[in-house]
C-alpha positions as CSV (number, residue, x, y, z in Angstrom):
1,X,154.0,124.4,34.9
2,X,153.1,127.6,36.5
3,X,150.7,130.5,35.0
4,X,151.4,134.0,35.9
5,X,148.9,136.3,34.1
6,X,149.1,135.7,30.2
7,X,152.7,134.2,31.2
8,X,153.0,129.8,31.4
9,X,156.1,129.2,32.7
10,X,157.0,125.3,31.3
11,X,158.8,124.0,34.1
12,X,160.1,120.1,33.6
13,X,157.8,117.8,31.6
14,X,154.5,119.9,30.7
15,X,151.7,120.2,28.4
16,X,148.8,122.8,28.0
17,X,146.0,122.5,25.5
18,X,142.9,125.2,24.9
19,X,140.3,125.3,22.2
20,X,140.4,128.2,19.8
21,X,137.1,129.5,17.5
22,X,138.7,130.2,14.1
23,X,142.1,129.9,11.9
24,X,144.8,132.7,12.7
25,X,148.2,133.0,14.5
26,X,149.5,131.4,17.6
27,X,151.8,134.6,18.8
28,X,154.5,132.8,21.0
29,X,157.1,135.0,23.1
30,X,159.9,132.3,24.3
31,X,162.6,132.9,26.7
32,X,164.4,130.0,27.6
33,X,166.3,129.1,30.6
34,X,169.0,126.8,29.9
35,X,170.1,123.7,31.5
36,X,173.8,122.6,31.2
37,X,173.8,123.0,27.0
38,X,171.0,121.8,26.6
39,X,167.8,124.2,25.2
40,X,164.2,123.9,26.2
41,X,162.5,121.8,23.1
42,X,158.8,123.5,22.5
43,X,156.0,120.7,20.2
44,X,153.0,122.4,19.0
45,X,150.0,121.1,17.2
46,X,146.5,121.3,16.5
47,X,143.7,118.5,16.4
48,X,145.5,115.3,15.4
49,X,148.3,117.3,13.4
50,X,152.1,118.1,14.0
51,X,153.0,122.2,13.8
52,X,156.3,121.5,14.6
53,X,159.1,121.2,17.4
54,X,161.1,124.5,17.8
55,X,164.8,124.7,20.1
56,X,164.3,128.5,21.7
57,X,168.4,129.0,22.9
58,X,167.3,132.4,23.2
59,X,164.5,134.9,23.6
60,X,162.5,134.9,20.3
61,X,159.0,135.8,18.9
62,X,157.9,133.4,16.5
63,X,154.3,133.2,15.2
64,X,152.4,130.0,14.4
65,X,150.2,129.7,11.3
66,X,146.3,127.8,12.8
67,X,144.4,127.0,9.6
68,X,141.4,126.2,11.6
69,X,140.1,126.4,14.9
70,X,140.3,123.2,17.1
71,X,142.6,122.1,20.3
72,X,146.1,123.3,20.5
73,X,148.5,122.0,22.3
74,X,152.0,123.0,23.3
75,X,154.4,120.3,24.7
76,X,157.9,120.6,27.0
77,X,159.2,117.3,26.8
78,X,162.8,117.8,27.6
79,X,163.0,118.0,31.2
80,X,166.8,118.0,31.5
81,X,167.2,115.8,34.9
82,X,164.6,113.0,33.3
83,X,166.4,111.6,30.2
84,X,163.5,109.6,29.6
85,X,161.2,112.6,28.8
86,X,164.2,113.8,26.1
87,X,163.2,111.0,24.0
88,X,159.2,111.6,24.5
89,X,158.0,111.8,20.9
90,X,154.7,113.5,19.6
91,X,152.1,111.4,18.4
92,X,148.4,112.5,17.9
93,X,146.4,114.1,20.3
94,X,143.3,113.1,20.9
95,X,140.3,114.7,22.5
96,X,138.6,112.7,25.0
């Protein structure tokens, strides 16, 4: 993973997390690089709960709903040369 400014760059298997005050909107701008066929797989969540998985094939804006503050985290977990991490599934997150 690399940070550029307010750019993350996911690169193979990769997680960030960061604590946020309030509820609101997660604004995400994805532009995917592609591997083979196969399309970079994005897991959010926040605290202990699933947001959802999202495919990006192609550049998109999407916006994510954050009902309360707390820990979000986004999740790469389809690095394409380590088949194990395709199957990686998202459980809880806990704070430690």
């Amino acid at each position: 993973m690399t940070i550029e400014g307010e750019k993350v760059f996911f690169r193979g298997f990769s997680l960030i997390s960061m604590n946020v005050c309030e509820a609101g909107e997660l604004l995400i701008d994805a532009e995917p690089q592609l591997a083979g066929t196969e399309a970079p797989r994005l897991v959010i969540g926040l605290n202990d709960e699933s947001l959802g998985r999202r495919t990006i094939r192609q550049r998109e804006i999407f916006r994510i709903p954050l009902k309360s503050g707390g820990k979000v985290t986004l999740g790469y977990f389809n690095d394409y040369y380590q088949s194990e991490a395709r199957v990686a599934s998202y459980e809880k997150f806990k704070r430690i």
